[in-house]
C-alpha positions in Angstrom: 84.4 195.6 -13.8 82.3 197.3 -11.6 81.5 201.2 -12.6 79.5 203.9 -10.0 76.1 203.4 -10.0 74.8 206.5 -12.0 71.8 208.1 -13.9 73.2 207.6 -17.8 71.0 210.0 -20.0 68.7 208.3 -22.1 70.7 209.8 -25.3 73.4 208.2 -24.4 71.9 204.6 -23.5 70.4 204.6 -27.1 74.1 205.3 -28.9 75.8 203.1 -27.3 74.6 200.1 -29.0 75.7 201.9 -32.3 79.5 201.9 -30.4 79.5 198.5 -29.7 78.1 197.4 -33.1 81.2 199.2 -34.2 83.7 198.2 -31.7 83.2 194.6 -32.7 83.4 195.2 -36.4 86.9 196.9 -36.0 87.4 193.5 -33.3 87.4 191.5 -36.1 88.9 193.2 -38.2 91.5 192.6 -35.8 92.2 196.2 -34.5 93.0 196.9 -30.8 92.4 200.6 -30.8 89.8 203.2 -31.8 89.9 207.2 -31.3 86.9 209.0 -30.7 87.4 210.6 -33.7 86.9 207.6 -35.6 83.3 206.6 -34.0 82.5 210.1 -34.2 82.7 210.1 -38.3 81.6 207.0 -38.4 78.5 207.4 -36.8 78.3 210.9 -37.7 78.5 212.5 -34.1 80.9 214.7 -32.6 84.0 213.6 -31.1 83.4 215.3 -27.9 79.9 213.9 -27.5 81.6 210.4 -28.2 83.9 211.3 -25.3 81.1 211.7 -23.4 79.0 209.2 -23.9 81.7 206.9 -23.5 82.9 208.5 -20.2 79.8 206.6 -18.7 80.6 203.6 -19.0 83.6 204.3 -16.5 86.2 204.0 -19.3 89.0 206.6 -20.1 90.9 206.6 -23.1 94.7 207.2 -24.2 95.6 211.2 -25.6 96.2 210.6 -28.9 96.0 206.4 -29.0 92.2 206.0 -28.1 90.7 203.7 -26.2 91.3 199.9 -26.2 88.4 197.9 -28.2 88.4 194.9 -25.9 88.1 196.8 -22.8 85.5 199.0 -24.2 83.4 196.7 -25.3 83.3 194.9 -22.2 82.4 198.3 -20.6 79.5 198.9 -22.8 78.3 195.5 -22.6 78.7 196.0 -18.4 76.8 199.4 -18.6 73.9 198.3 -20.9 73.5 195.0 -18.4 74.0 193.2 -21.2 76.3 191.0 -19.4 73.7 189.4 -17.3 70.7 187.3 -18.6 67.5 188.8 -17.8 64.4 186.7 -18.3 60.8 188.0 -19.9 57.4 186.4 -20.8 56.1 187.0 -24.0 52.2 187.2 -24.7 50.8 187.0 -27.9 51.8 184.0 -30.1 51.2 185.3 -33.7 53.7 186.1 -36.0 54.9 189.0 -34.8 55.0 187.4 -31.2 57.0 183.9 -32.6 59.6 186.0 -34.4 60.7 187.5 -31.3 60.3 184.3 -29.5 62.6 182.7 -32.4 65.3 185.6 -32.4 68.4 184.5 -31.3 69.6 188.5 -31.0 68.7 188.7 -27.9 70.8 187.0 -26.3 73.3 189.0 -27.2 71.8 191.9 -25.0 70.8 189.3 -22.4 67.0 189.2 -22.9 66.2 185.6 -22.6 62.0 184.9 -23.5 61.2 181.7 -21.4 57.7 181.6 -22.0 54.9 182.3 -24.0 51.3 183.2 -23.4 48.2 183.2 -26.2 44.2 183.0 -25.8 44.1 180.5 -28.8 44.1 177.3 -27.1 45.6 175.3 -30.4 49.0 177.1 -29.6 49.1 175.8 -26.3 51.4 173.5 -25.7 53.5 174.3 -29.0 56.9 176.0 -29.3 58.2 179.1 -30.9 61.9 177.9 -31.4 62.2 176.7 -27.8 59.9 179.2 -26.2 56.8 176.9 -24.5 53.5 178.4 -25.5 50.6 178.3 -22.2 46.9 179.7 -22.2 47.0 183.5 -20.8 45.2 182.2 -18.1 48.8 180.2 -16.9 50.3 184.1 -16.2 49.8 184.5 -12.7 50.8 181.2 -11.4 53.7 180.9 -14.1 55.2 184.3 -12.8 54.4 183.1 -9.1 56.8 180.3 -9.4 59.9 181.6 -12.0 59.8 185.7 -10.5 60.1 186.9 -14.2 59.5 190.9 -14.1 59.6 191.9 -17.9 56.8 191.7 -20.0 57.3 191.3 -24.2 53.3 192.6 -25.4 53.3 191.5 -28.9 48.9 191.6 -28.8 46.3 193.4 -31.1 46.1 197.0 -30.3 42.6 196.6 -29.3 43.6 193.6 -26.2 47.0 195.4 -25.5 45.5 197.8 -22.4 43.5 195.0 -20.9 46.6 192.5 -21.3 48.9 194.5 -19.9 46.9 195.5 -17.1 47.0 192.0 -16.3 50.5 191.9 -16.5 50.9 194.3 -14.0 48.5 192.6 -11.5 50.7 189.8 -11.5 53.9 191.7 -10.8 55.3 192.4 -13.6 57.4 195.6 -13.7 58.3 196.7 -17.0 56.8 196.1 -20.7 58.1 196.1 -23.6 55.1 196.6 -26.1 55.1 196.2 -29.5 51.5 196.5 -29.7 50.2 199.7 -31.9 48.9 201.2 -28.9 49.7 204.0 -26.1 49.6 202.2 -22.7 48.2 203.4 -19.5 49.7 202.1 -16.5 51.1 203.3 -13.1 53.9 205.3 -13.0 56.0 202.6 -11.0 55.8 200.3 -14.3 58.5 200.7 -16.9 56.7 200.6 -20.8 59.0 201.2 -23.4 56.8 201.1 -27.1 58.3 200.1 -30.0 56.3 201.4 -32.8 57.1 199.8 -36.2 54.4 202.5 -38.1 56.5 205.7 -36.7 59.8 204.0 -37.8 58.4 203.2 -41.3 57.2 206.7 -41.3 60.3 208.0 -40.5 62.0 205.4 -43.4 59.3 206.3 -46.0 60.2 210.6 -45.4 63.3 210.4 -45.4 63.2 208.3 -48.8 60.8 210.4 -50.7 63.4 213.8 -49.5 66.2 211.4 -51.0 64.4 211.1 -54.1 63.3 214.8 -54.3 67.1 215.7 -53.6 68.2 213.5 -56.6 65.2 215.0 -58.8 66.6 218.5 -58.0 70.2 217.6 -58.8 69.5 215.9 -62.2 67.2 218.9 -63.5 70.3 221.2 -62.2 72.5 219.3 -64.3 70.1 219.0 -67.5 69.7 222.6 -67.1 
């Protein structure tokens, strides 16, 4: 299925995983048909903005049936480019770097790691799962050879820069850097950071306003 080519709001890119996580619970479930509504409450948005998002992905739904599950998943999965394998290098072969190597999750959202890169020369030649592992050095003639143009930085912060600035000078076009560090590259290079601290910052507030809420409760009730 082939959909306009389009400028989806970033918003909207990052819920629609949380649809399709959905869409193939109720799948198995064995349902065919899901309202807006339902996502909405679900996820705890509001049916119109469900609507919207979903409007993006080029599929329109039934007035008052919903929109079929099967189709709709095979729209999000088309929008996301899911559908397609895309191949990335990984460098960094520690243990955050040979988790990702060894999660088979991506495939799902057709990242495919092919090849690993590491400065400690007793990891070369290993495997992470069934991800080779080759001295950093290997980069630019590796990437010469298989056109790969993603970039996984799993590195201490204090190489990340330097290594990705590498990356770059070999072609790469976009990182993916889970590296505790704020990148500096040209603007033609796509970086997206994952940063574990902020998201266990974000985990630990909201857990200590959970338990503040529950505090306040019980000494309403005792009172």
């Amino acid at each position: 299925m082939d959909i306009p080519n389009r400028d989806i709001p970033i918003p909207t890119i990052k819920r629609l995983p949380s649809y399709l996580r959905l869409l193939k619970q109720y799948q198995e479930e064995g349902q065919k048909m899901v309202s807006a509504t339902t996502l909405a409450e679900e996820l705890g948005l509001k049916p119109i903005q469900v609507r919207k998002d979903i409007s993006c992905t080029g599929i329109e739904g039934r007035p008052k049936v919903g929109f079929t599950i099967s189709r709709l998943i095979d729209a999000i999965v088309h929008t996301l480019g899911w559908d397609n394998s895309t191949d990335a290098i990984l460098v960094g072969a520690g243990h955050l770097g040979s988790a990702l190597a060894r999660y088979e999750g991506f495939d799902t959202y057709g990242l495919k790691i092919v090849a690993a890169f590491d400065i400690d020369e007793v990891k070369w030649g290993a495997k992470l799962g069934e991800v080779p592992v080759y001295s950093i050095s290997d980069i630019s003639d590796y990437l010469k050879a298989h056109h790969v143009n993603i970039g996984v930085l799993a590195v201490p912060a204090m190489h990340a820069q330097e290594v990705a600035e590498l990356l770059v000078s070999c072609g790469i076009m976009a990182i993916w850097n889970f590296a505790p560090k704020d990148l500096k590259l040209p603007e033609r290079v796509v970086v997206q950071r994952t940063d574990l601290a902020t998201s266990f910052a974000v985990l630990s507030a909201k857990v200590k306003r959970k338990i503040s809420d529950e505090d306040l409760v019980s000494e309403v009730d005792e009172w």
